[in-house]
C-alpha positions in Angstrom: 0.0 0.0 0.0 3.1 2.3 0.8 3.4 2.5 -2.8 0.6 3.3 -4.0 0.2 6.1 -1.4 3.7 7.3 -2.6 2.0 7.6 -6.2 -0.9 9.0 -5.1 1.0 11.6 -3.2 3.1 12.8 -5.5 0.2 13.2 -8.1 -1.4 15.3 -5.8 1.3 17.5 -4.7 1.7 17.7 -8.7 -1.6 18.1 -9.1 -2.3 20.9 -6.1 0.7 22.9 -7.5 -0.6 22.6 -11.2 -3.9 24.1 -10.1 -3.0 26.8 -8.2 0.2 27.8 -9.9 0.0 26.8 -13.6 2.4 24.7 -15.8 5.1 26.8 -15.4 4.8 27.8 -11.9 5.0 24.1 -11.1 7.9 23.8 -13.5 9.6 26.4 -11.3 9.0 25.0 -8.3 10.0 21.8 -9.0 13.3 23.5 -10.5 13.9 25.3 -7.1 13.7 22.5 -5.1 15.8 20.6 -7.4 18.5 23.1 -7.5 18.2 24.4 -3.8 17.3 20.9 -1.9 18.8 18.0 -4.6 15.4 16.9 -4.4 14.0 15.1 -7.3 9.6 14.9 -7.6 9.7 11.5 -7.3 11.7 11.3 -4.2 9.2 13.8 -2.3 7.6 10.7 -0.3 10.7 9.6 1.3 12.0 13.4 1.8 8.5 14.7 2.8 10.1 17.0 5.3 12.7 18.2 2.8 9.5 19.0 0.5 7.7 20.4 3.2 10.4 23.2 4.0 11.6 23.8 0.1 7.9 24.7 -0.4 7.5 27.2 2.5 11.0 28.9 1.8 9.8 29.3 -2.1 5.8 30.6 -0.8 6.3 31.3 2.5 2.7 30.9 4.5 1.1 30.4 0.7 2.5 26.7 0.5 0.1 25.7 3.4 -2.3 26.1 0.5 -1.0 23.9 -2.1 -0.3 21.3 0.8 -4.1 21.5 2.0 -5.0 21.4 -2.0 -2.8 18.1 -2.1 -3.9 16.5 0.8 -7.9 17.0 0.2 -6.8 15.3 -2.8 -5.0 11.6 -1.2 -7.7 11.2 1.6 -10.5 11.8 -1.1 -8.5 9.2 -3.4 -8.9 6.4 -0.5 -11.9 7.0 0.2 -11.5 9.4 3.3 -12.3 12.7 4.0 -9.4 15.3 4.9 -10.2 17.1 8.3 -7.5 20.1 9.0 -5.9 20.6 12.4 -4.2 23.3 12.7 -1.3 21.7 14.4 -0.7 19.0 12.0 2.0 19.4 9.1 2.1 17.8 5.9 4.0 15.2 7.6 2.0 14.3 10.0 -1.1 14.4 7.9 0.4 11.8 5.6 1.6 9.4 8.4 -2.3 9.6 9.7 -3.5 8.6 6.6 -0.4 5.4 6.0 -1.7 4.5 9.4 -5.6 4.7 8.1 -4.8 2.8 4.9 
């Protein structure tokens, strides 16, 4: 299942930052943590911290929305619904769902 959560994550995360940003903007963002972190899209589920921190030096408090995009996205995928707490990260949200899957 780890797997496929992996997929579905980075979809997401691709997905979210597609939406709100645009081809480009993804593009760019993808570049910077590339260039900044050495991290590489599909690698995001093992350095989900990494990710997590790239995106809020790049947007600052505007990557909380492309990670609340992302994750409304992987819990509605398996069949859950995504419920914010406010002092939950990314991280945390996606070990709560591994654990739920």
């Amino acid at each position: 299942m780890t797997k496929k959560l992996d997929r579905q994550l980075i979809k997401c995360i691709d997905g979210a930052l597609r939406e709100i940003f645009g081809e480009l903007g993804a593009k760019a963002i993808y570049s910077y943590l590339r260039d900044r972190y050495s991290l590489r899209r599909e690698d995001i589920p093992e350095r989900l911290e990494t990710f997590e921190k790239g995106l809020k030096d790049i947007l600052s408090s505007g990557a909380w929305a492309a990670e609340r995009m992302a994750l409304k996205n992987l819990y509605s995928n398996f069949g859950l619904e995504y419920r914010n707490k406010t002092n939950h990260r990314l991280v945390d949200h996606v070990s709560n769902l591994k654990r739920q899957v």
